[in-house]
Each structure stands twice: as structure tokens, then as C-alpha cells.
C-alpha positions as CSV (number, residue, x, y, z in Angstrom):
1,X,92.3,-36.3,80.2
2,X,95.0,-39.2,79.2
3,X,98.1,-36.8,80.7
4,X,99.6,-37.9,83.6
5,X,102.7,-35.2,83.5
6,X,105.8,-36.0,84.6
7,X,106.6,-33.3,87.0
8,X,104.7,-30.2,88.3
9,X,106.6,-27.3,87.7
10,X,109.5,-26.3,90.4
11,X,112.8,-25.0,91.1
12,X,115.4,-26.6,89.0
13,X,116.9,-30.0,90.3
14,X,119.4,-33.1,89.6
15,X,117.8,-36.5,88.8
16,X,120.9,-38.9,89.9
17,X,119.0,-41.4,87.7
18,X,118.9,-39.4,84.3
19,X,121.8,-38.2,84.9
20,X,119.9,-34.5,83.7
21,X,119.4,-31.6,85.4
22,X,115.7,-31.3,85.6
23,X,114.1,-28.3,83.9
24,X,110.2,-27.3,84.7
25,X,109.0,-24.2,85.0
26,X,108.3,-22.2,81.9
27,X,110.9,-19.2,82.5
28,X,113.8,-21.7,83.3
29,X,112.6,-23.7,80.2
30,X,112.1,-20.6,77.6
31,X,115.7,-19.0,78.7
32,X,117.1,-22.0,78.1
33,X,115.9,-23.3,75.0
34,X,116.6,-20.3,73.3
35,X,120.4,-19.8,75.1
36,X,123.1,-20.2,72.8
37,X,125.0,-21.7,75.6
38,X,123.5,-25.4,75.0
39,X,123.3,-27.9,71.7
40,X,121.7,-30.4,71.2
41,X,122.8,-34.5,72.1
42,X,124.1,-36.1,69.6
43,X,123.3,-39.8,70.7
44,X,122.4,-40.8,67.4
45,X,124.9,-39.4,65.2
46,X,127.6,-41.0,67.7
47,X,126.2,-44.4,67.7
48,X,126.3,-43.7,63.6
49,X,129.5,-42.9,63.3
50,X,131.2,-45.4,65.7
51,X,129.0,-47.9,63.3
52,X,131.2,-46.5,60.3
53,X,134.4,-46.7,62.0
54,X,134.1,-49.9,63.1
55,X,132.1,-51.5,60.3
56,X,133.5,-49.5,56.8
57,X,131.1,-49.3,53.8
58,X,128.4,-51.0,55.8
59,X,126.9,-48.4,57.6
60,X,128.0,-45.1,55.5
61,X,125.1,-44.3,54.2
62,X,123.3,-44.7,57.8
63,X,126.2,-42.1,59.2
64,X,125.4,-40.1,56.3
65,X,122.0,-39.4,56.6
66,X,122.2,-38.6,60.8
67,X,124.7,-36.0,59.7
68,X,121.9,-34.7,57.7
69,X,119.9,-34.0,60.3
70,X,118.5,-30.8,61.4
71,X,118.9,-31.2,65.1
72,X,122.7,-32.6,65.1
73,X,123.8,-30.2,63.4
74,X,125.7,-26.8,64.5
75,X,127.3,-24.1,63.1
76,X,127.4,-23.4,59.6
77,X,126.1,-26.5,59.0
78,X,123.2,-26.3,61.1
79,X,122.4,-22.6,59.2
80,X,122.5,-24.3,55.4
81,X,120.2,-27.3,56.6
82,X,118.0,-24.7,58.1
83,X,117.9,-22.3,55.1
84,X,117.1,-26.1,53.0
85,X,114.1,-26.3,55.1
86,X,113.0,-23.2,55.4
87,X,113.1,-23.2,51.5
88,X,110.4,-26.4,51.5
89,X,108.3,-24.9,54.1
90,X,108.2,-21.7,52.0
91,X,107.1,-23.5,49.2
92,X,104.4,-25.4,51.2
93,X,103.2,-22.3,52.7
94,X,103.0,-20.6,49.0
95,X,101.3,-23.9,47.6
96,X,98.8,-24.4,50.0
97,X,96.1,-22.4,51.8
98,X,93.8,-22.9,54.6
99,X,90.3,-23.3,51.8
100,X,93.1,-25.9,50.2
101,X,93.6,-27.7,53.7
102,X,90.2,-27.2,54.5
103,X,89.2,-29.1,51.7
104,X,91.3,-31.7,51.4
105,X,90.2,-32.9,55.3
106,X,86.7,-32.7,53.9
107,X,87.6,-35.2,51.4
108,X,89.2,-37.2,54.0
109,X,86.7,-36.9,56.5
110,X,83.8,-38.0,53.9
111,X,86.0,-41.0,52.5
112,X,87.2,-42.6,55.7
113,X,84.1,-41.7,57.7
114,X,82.1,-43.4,55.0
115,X,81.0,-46.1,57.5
116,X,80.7,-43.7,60.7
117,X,83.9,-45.0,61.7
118,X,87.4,-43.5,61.6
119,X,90.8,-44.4,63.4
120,X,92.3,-40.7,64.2
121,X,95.6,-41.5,64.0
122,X,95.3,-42.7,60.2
123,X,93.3,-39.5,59.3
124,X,95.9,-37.3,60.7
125,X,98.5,-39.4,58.4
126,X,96.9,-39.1,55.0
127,X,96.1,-35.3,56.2
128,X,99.9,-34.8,56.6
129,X,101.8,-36.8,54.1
130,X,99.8,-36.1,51.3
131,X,100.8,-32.7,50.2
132,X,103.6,-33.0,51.5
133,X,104.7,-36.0,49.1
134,X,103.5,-33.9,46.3
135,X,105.1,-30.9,47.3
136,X,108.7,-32.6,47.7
137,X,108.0,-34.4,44.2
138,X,107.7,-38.0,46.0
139,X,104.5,-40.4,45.3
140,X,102.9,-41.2,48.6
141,X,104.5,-45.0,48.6
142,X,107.9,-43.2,48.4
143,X,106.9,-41.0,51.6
144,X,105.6,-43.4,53.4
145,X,108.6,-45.7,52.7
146,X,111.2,-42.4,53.7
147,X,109.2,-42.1,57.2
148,X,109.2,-45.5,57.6
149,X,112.9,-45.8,57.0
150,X,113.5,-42.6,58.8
151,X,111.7,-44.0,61.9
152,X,114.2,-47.3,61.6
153,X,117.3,-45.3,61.1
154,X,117.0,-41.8,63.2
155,X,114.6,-42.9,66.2
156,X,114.9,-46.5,66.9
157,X,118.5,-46.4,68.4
158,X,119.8,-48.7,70.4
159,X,122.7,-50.4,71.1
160,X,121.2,-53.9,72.2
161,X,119.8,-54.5,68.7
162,X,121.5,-56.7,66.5
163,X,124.0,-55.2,64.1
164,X,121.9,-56.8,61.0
165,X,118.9,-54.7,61.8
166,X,120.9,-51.8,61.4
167,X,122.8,-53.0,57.9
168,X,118.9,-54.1,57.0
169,X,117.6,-50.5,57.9
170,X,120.9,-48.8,56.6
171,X,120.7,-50.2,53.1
172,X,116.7,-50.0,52.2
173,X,116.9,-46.6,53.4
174,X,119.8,-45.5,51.0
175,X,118.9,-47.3,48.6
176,X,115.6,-46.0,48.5
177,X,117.0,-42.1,48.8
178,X,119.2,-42.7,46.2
179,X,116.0,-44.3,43.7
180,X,114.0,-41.2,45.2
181,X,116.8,-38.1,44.4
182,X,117.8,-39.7,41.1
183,X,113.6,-39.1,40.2
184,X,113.3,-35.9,41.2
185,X,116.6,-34.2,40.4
186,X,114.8,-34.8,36.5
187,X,112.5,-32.1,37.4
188,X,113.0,-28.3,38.1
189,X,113.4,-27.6,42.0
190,X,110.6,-26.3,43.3
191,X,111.7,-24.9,46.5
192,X,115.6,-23.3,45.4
193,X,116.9,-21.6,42.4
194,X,120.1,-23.7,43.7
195,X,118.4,-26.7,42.4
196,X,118.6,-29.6,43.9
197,X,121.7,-30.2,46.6
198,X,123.2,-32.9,48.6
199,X,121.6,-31.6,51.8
200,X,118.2,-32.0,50.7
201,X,118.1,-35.7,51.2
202,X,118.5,-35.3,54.9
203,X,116.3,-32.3,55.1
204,X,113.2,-34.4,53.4
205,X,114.6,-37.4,55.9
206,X,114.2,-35.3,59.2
207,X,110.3,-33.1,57.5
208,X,108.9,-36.6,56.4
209,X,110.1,-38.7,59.4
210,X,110.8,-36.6,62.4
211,X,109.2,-32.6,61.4
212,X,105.6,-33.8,60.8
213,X,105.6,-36.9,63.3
214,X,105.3,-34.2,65.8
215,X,102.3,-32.3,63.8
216,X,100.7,-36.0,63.5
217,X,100.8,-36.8,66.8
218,X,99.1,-33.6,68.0
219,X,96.8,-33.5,65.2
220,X,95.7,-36.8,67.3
221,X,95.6,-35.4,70.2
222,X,93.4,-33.0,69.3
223,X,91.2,-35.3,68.0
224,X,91.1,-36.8,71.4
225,X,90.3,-33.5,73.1
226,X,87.3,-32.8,70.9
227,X,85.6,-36.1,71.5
228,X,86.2,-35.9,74.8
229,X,84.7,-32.1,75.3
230,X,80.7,-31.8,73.1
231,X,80.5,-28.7,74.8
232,X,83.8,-27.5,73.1
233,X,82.2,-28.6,69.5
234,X,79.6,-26.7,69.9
235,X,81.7,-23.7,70.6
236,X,83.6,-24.3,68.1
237,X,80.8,-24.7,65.2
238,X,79.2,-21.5,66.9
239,X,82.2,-18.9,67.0
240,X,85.2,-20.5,64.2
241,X,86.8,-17.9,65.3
242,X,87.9,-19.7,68.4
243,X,89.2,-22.5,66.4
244,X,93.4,-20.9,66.2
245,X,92.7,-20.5,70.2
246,X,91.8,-24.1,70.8
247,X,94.8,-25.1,68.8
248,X,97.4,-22.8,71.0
249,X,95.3,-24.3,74.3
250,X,95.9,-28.1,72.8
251,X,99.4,-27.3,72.1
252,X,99.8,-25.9,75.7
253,X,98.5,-28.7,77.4
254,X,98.5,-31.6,74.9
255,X,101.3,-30.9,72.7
256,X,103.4,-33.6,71.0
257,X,106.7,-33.0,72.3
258,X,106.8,-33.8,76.0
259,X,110.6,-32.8,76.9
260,X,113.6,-32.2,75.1
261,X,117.0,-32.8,76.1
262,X,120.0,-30.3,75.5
263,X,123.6,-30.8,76.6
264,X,125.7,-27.5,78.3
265,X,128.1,-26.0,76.3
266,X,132.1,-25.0,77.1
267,X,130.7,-22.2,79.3
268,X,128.1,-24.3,81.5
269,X,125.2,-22.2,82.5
270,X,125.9,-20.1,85.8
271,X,122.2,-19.1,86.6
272,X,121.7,-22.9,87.5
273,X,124.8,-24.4,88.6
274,X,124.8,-26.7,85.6
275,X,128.8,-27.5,84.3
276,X,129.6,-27.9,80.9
277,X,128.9,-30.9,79.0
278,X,126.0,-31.9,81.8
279,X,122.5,-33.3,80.5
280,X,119.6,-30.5,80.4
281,X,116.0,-32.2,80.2
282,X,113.8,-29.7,79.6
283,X,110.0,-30.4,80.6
284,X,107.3,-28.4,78.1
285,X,104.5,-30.2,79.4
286,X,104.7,-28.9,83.0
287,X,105.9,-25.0,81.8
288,X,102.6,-25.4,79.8
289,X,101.0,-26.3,83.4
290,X,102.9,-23.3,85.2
291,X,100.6,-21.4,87.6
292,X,102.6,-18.7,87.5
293,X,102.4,-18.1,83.6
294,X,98.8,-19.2,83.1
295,X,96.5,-19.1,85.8
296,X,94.3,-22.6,86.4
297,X,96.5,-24.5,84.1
298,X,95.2,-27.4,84.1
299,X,91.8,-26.0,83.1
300,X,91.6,-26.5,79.3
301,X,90.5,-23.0,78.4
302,X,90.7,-21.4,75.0
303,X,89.2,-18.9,76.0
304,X,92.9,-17.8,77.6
305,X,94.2,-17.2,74.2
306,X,90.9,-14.5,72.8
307,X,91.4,-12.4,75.4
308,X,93.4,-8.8,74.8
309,X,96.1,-9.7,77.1
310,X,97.2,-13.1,75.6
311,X,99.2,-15.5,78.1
312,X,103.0,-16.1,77.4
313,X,103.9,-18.1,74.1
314,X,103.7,-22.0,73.9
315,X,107.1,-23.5,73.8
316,X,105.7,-26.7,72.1
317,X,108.1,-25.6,68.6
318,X,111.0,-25.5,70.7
319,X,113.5,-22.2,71.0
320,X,116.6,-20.3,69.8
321,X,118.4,-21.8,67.1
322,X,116.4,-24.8,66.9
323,X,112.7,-23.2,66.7
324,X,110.8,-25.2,64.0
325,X,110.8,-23.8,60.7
326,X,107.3,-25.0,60.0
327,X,105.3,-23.5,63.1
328,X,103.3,-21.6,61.4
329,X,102.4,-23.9,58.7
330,X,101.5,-26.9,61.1
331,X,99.2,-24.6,62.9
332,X,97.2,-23.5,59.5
333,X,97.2,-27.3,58.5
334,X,95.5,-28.3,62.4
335,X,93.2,-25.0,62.2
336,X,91.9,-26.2,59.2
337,X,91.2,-29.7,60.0
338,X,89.5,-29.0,62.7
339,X,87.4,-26.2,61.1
340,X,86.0,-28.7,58.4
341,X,85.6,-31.4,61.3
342,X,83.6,-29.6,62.9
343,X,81.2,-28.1,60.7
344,X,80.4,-31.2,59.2
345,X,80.3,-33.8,61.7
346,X,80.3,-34.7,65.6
347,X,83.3,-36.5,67.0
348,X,82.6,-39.1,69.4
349,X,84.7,-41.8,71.1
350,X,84.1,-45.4,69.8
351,X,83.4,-48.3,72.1
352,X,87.2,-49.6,71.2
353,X,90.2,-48.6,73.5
354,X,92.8,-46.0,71.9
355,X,96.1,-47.0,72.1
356,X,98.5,-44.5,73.6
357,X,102.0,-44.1,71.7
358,X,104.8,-45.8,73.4
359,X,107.5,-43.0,73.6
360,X,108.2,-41.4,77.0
361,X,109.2,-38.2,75.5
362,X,106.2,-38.3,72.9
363,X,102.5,-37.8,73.6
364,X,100.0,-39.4,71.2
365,X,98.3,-42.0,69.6
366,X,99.1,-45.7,67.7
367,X,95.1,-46.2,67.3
368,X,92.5,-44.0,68.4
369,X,89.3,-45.0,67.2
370,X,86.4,-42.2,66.8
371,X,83.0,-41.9,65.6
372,X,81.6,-39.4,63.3
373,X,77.8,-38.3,63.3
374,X,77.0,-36.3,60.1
375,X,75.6,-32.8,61.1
């Protein structure tokens, strides 16, 4: 397969170059995930706000919207974004339903692979951002245009880039919240008898832009696994049943996230010598690989997850605090896609080159281009 990961599981060490304590084995990285002892960095909201202070009224609206977000937020604040998001997952869960899903990437699946010829990574968006424009009241354009700003503003940091680009990214994107929240506060709120809050811009921000990237990307991956592995189609069109198993078993080894880093709290961590403040990089793609949790792991086996005795839990939705909201409801929306893939067509690679996505701590696809054979 395309992953080459970046370290086999072992005892807990210091990379002098990341400046991280190293994190690998599935125990070490379930404890501390889930500790309350760690947060999350907040390189992104600093670079933000050091923008503001220096640069007043040009880059407010930028600061604004990383203080939105799910992941730099802690405390109370953290708990009401949360509760905002777990209000529009709700409301996507009570909306849609795998026979909806299901048919919605038959649709798909007979529109794009009209000429036998699809590119994955473009099915998995218009799988994804469709409903969930409609549920959060948007048109598609506006969706598209909030993950594309989203991916400007929240993921594209860095300090080498020109001031303008920021200003240039700052002001489309606020502007174009402001347009979008000004449209839908006219309507009832569909997922709070609150109505419609401040908070929500963010919350839509981080689900459109940062939430579903993650769902997209593996929904690629998957796609990859199945063209790769006939004999697994045909499993999969014999016993649909197995189809929630292969998802877990991607997820395990092909997940979206490849590491996440967390930074220690006043208290440090004792249990591994790690001081307070100090980086925490922890690797999900090697505990996914961890002998000692699932024997032959890097056998892709589905198999692992029917049996009575089921292996330990993936930790591809993170832990603790910060375990995603929507895990259940991105697993229904890949179960399904895959369940009306393969009944109604065989996935095979096309002669071009996929493109692997350029992110060190992401795993997916910019282009992959499939085949499909009608059944």
C-alpha cells in the first residue's frame, strides 16, 4: 500500500529535532489523548492574535474566527463550541440516514462515472459537502467558498508568507461569513432552540473546513484500498455485512489523521518524564500498527473486527475532551458509500498516477483517478 509510516511503534522518546516527545505505541497514545493533563497547541491562534496586535482592524476578523475554533479552545469555551457542534451533528444524524446516503452516492456514482471514469478525491467531495451545505442552510458555492477560505485562514500558517496574503484571506473570508450568517439567521435554526449564536460561525468554519477534510480524505483512502484489493470487492458484495468492519480496518491502517500534537499542561506528565509546557506528538498511524494490540498489523484484515472478541478501539477520532463529535456520523456516511459502490460497480485503478496529499500529518489524496466497470 502507499503508507510508509513514520515510526514503528516503541518506548516513548525525545526527537531533538521536533522538539516533541515522540508518542507510538497505542497504550501511551490512548492514555494520553484522553488525559486531561495536555491541550491542545495553539500555533495558529497565536500567530492570529500577534497579527491583531500588531496590525489593528486588519486582521480582527482572522483572530476572530481561530478563536472560534474547536481545537483552540479550553474550558468553558471549549464545552459551548462543543455543545454548537454536537447540536449540527445531531441534526445531520436526525436528517439523514444510511438508504439517504446510500442513495445519494448512487447518484453520484452514476453521474460522474458516466464515462467509466472518476477522480476519487472529487467524488468524496460532492459526497460530503452536499448535505452538509443543505443542512447548515448554505448553497454549495457558499460551502465550497467557507472551506476554501477555511483552508487559507486556519491551515495554511506560516510566518514567511507575505502579510497581504493574510489581509487578502482575512477579508474574503469575513466578508463572506458575514454575507452567509446575515442569510441564514432569516430562517428558523435548525439545529438550536437558541437560534442562531455568534459561535456558530466558527463551528460551521472548523465542520466545513477542518471536521469533514478528515472524513474526505479517508473516504479517498478507502477508495484506494478497494481498487487495490478485487478480492476484498468481492467480499464485500458477497457478505455487506462486512462493509462497517472494512471501514474500522481502513481507519486503523489508513486513517486520515496521521499524528496529532498536544502540549503538557502545569502538571507535566510523570508516567513519561515529560515537563510542563513540552511538545507531545502523538503517532495514530503506528498504535494502529501495534503488535501488541492487534496481532499481524500490517495485514489488512477486516475480518479482525467480526470476530466476538473485537481488537481495541481505533484512535483515528482522537480522545478525551477533544473526541470528534461526528464519529459516528462519518462512519454511516463511508459505510454507505462503499455499500452502493460496490454493488453497483468494480473499482479499478486508471492508467494515470494518483497524487498523494502534501501534508506530513495528513494521509490522502489531491487526484486519484479510478475506473468503474458497471456490474
Amino acid at each position: 500500500m502507499f503508507l510508509d509510516i513514520a515510526f514503528a511503534p516503541r518506548a516513548p522518546f525525545f526527537d531533538a529535532g521536533l522538539k516533541a516527545h515522540i508518542i507510538t505505541r497505542y497504550t501511551d497514545v490512548a492514555a494520553i489523548v484522553a488525559s486531561p493533563k495536555v491541550t491542545v497547541p495553539r500555533i495558529e491562534l497565536d500567530v492570529a492574535v500577534r497579527l491583531n496586535a500588531r496590525f489593528p482592524d486588519r486582521f480582527s476578523a482572522l483572530s476572530k474566527w481561530a478563536e472560534g475554533i474547536l481545537i483552540h479552545l479550553d474550558g468553558p469555551k471549549h464545552v459551548a463550541g462543543r455543545d454548537r457542534a454536537k447540536g449540527m451533528v445531531r441534526h445531520a444524524w436526525d436528517s439523514l440516514s444510511a438508504a439517504k446516503l446510500k442513495a445519494r452516492a448512487e447518484r453520484l456514482l452514476d453521474d460522474q462515472g458516466a464515462a467509466g471514469k472518476i477522480d476519487g478525491t472529487r467524488l468524496a467531495a460532492d459526497y460530503i459537502d452536499g448535505p452538509w451545505s443543505d443542512l447548515l442552510l448554505l448553497s454549495l458555492e457558499d460551502a465550497r467558498h467557507i472551506i476554501d477560505g477555511s483552508e487559507g485562514c486556519l491551515t495554511e500558517w506560516s510566518q514567511i508568507v507575505a502579510l497581504n496574503k493574510y489581509q487578502e484571506r482575512n477579508a474574503k473570508t469575513a466578508a463572506l461569513m458575514d454575507r452567509v450568517l446575515a442569510k441564514i439567521r432569516l430562517q428558523p435554526c435548525p439545529w438550536s432552540t437558541e437560534g442562531f449564536l455568534d459561535i456558530d460561525a466558527p463551528v460551521m468554519l472548523f465542520i466545513l473546513g477542518l471536521a469533514n477534510a478528515t472524513v474526505k480524505h479517508t473516504i479517498t483512502n478507502m477508495l484506494y484500498t478497494l481498487a487495490a484489493d478485487q478480492p476484498e470487492q468481492d467480499r464485500l458484495r458477497r457478505d455487506p455485512s462486512r462493509i462497517s468492519a472494512f471501514v474500522e480496518e481502513v481507519l486503523r491502517m489508513y486513517g486520515a489523521v496521521r499524528f496529532r500534537d498536544r502540549i503538557a499542561g502545569p502538571d507535566g506528565l510523570e508516567d513519561y518524564a515529560i515537563l510542563p509546557g513540552e511538545r507531545i506528538r502523538l503517532y495514530f498511524e503506528s498504535a494502529g500498527r501495534d503488535p501488541d494490540v492487534y496481532p499481524d498489523p500490517n495485514r489488512f484484515a477486516p475480518e479482525r473486527y467480526l470476530d466476538t472478541t473485537r481488537p481495541a478501539p481505533i484512535l483515528s477520532f482522537g480522545g478525551g475532551s477533544h473526541l470528534c463529535v461526528g464519529r459516528l456520523l462519518a462512519r454511516l456516511q463511508m459505510a454507505a458509500l462503499i455499500s452502493a459502490l460496490v454493488e453497483r460497480y468494480t473499482l479499478i485503478f486508471d492508467e494515470r498516477n494518483p497524487v498523494s496529499f502534501p501534508d506530513i500529518a495528513s494521509l490522502g489524496f489531491k487526484k486519484l483517478p479510478l475506473r468503474l466497470a458497471p456490474r
